[in-house]
C-alpha positions in Angstrom: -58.9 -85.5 28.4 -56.1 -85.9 31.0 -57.4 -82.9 32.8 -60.9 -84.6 33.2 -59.5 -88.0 34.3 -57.4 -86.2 37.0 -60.3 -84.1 37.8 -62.5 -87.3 38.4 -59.4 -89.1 40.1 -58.9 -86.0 42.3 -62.6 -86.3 43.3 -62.6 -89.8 44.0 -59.7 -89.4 46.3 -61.2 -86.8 48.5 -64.7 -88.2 48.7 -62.8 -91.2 50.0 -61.5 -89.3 52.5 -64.5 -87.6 54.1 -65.4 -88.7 57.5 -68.6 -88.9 59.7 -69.9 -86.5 61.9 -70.7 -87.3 64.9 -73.2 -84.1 65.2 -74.9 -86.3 62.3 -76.6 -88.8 65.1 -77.7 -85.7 68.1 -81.0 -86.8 67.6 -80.6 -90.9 67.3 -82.1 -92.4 70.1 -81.7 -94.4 72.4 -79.5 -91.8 74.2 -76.4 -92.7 74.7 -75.3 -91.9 78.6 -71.7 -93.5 79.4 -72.4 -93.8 83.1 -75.5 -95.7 82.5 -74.8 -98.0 79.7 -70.7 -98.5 81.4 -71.9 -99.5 84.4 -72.2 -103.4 86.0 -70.8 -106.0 84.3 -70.6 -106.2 80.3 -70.4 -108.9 77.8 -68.2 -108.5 74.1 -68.1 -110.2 71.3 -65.9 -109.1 68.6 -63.3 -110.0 65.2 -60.9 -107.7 63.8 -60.3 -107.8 60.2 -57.3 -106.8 58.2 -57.8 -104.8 55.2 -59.3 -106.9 52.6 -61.9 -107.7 55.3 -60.5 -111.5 56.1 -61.4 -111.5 59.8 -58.1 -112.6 61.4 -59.2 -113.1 64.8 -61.8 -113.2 67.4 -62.5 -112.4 71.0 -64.5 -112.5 74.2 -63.9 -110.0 76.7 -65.9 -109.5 79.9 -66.0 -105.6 81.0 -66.1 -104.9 84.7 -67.7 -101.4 84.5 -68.0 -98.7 87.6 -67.9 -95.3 88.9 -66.6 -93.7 91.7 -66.8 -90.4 92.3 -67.7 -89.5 88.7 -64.6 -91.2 87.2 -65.5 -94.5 84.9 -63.6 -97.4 84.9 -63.6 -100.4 81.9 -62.0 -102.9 83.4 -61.8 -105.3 80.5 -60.2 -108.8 79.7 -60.1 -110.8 76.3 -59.6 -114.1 75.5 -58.8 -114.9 72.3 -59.9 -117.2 69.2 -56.0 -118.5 69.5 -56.0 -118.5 73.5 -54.2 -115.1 74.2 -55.4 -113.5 77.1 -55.6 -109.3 77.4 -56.1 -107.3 80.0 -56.7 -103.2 79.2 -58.2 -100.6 82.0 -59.8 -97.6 80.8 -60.2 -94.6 83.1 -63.0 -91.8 81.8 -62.9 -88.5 83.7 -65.6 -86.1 83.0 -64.0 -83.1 80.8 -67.3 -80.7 82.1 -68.6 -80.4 78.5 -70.3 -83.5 78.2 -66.4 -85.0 76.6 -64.7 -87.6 78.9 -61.1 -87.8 79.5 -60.0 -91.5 78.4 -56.8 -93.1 79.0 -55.3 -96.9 79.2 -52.2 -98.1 80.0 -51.4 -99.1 75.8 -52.9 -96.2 74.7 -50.1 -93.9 74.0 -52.0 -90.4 75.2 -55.3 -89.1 76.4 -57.7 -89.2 74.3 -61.3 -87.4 74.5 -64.0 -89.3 73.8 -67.2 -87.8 72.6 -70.8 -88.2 72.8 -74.0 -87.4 70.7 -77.4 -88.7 70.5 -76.6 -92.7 70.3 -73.0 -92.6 69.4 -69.7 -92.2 71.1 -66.4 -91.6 69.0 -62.8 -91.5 70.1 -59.5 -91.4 68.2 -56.7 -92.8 69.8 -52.6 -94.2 69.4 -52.8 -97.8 70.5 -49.7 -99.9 71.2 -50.0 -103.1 69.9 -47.1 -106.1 69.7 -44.7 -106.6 66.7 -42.3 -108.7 65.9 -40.0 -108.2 69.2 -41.7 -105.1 70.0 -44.3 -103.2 69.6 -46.4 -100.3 67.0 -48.5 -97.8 67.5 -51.7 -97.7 65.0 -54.3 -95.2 65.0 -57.8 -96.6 66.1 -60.7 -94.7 65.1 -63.3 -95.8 67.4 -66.8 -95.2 66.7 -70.0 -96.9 68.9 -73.7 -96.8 68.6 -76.2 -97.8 71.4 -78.6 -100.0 69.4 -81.2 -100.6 72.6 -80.9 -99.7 76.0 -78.5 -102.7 76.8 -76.7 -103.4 73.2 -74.0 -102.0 72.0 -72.4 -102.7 68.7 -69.0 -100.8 68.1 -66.9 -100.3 65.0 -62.8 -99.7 65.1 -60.7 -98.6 61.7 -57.3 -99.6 62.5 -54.8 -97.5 60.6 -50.9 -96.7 60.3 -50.1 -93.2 58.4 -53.3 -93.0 57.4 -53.5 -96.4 55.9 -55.9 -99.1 56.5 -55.1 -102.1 58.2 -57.9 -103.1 59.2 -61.1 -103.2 61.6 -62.9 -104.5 65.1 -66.1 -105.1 65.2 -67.9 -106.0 68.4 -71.4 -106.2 70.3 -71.2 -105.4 74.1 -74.4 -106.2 75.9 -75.5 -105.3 79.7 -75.3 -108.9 81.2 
């Protein structure tokens, strides 16, 4: 009986920690072209929740979106529910393969961020303040072009694997 119940336990456990594929969403359409859809200026709306799904916060961030010479820039600024204001600049270099390069000054490395069919997905190390410092959590990023000029984006926020919590946003072509 023991055996069973660990068996079942065991199985639980793993299924738990499957993951998405982005190769699952190659042929969802509307294609998703980073230099298209990051380009001009962009609107978010967005919460991040902790882990019992209580949304702590919210945001709105305007996105000034360009590129020059094949390099992208996501030149973004919140404002926050509680008045906080945030400024984070993403640079995305073409890796050749149809990847991007993407770095920002709080994320801790470069991170590649990759594309298939509608969805983009990047895992990064993100800085982020704490008590008289500051953390680095593990953002799983994952977002799917819903139209041509809508966005809606989806961030698991985790430390040593576990969950802390998640952003949810829209960003819209304005």
């Amino acid at each position: 009986m023991y055996k069973l119940l660990f068996a079942l336990f065991t199985a639980a456990v793993l299924s738990g920690c499957a993951s998405q594929s982005l190769v699952q969403y190659q042929e969802q359409t509307p294609e998703f072209i980073p230099e298209q859809f990051f380009n001009g200026p962009l609107k978010a709306y967005g919460m991040v929740t902790n882990r019992s799904g209580e949304v702590t916060r919210r945001f709105v961030a305007d996105i000034d979106a360009y590129w020059v010479d094949g390099v992208g820039t996501l030149d973004e600024f919140f404002v926050w529910s509680d008045g906080e204001e945030q400024t984070r600049v993403w640079t995305l270099t073409p890796n050749g393969d149809g990847s991007y390069a993407a770095v920002a000054g709080d994320v801790v490395e470069p991170t590649t961020m990759r594309v298939a069919g509608n969805a983009l997905q990047m895992k990064y190390q993100l800085m982020l303040p704490f008590g008289d410092g500051e953390i680095a959590v593990t953002m799983d990023d994952w977002m799917y072009l819903i139209t041509e000029d809508t966005l809606i984006n989806r961030t698991n926020i985790s430390k040593f694997g576990f969950n802390l919590g998640e952003v949810i946003l829209t960003i819209q072509q304005q």
